[in-house]
C-alpha positions as CSV (number, residue, x, y, z in Angstrom):
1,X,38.9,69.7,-42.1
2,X,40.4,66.5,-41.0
3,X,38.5,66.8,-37.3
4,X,35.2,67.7,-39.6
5,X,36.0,63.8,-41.7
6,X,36.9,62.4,-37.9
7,X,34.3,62.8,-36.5
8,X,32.1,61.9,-39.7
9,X,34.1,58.7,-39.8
10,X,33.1,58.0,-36.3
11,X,29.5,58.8,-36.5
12,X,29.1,56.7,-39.5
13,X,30.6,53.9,-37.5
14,X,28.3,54.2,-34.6
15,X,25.1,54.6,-36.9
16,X,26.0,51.2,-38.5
17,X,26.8,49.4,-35.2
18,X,23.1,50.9,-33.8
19,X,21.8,49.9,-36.9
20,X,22.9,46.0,-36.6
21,X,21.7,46.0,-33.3
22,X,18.0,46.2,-34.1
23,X,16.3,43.5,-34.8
24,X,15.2,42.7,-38.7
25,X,12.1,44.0,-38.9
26,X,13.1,47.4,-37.4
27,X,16.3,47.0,-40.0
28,X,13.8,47.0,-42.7
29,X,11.9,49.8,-41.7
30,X,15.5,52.2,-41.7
31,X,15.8,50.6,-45.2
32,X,12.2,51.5,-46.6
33,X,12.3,54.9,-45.2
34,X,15.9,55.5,-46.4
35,X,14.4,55.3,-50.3
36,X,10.8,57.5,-49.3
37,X,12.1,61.1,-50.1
38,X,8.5,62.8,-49.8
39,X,6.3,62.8,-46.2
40,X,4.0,59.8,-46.1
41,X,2.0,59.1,-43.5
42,X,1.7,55.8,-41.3
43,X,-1.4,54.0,-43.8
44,X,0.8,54.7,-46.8
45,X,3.6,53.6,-45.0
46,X,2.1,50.5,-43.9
47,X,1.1,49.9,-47.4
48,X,4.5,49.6,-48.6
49,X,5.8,47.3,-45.9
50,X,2.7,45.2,-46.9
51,X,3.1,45.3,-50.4
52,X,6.8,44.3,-50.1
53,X,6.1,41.8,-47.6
54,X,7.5,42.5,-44.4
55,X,6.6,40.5,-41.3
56,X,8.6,40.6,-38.1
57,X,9.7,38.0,-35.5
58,X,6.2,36.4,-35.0
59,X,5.7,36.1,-39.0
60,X,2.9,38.8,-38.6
61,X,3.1,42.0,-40.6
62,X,5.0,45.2,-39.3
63,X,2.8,47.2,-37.2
């Protein structure tokens, strides 16, 4: 058991030091999937990221 939380511990640590490393836009992208709990394809997804006003290094809208 204490292998199993070990190497949980350390996974968790690498996801959040990959996940710093991406620029914002991508950040927000991990973020709005991380709350969509059904499939949704790349229009509706799109839609939300409009409609919540993401826009990425350029100021443009994520694509």
């Amino acid at each position: 058991m204490t292998d199993f939380l070990a190497d949980t511990s350390k996974l968790q640590t690498q996801l959040v030091q990959a996940y710093y490393q991406l620029p914002p836009l991508d950040q927000k992208i991990v973020q709005l999937f991380s709350v969509i709990y059904e499939p949704i394809n790349r229009t509706s997804f799109m839609a939300c990221l409009n409609q919540i006003g993401i826009f990425d290094e350029n100021n443009k809208h994520g694509s």
